[in-house]
N, C-alpha and C positions, 0 to 999 in steps of 0.2 A: 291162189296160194294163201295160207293160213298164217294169220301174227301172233299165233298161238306156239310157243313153244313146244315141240314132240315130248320131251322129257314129264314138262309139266301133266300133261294129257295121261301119261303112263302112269302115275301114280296113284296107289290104290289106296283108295279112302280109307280103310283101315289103318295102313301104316301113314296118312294126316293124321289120322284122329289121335292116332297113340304118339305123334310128335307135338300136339298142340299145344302142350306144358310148355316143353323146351322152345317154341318162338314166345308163346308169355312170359317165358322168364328172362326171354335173352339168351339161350342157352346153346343157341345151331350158330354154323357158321354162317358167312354171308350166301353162300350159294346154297345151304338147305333151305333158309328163312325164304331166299326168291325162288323156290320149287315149291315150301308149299303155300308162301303167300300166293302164287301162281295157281295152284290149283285152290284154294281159299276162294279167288276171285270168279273162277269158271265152274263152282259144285256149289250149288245153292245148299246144300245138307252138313256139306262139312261147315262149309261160313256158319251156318245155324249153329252149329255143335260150337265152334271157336265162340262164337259169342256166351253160348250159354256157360263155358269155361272162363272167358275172361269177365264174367260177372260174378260166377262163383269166386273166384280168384281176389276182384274188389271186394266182392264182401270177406271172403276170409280173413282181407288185410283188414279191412275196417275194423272189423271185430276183434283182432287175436294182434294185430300190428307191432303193438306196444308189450306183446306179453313174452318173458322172459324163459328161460329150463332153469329150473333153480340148479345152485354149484355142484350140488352133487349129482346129478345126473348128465351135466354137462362134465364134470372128471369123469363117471365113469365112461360116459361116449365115445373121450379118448383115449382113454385106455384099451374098450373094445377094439377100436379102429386103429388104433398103433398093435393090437395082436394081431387083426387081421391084415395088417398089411407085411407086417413081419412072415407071419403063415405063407401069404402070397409068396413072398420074394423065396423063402426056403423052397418052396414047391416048384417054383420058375428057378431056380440053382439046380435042382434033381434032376431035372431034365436030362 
């Protein structure tokens, strides 16, 4: 019998690869991060890929770390995203 989790085994490297952000940033819950740290561990391709993202990732920070959205583009971001969420909510009332 196998110490390989079934779940982990199922999962199709595609939808790792397109999660690998969200474990760089912290961003899954605990039981996504150990499915696909799990298959991370047993898919020499995707481990490849995660590395080559969490190096893109350090280097973005290095370089860009420090750098700011000047005020006025961070007022209007919020203002887009307070209509869009307004939008949202009226459209979820129509229902």
């Amino acid at each position: 019998m196998s110490d390989i989790d079934p779940e982990l085994t199922q999962l199709d490297c595609s939808a790792v690869i397109a999660d690998v952000w969200l474990l760089l940033d912290n961003e899954c819950d605990e039981n996504a991060r150990k499915r696909l740290q799990g298959h991370l561990d047993t898919c020499p391709s995707c481990l490849a890929h995660y590395g080559i993202e969490r190096q893109l990732k350090t280097l973005v920070n290095r370089k860009c770390g420090g750098d700011q959205a000047p005020q006025g583009l961070r007022d209007r971001l919020r203002v887009e995203i307070r209509k869009t969420v307004i939008i949202q909510e009226v459209a979820e009332t129509d229902r």
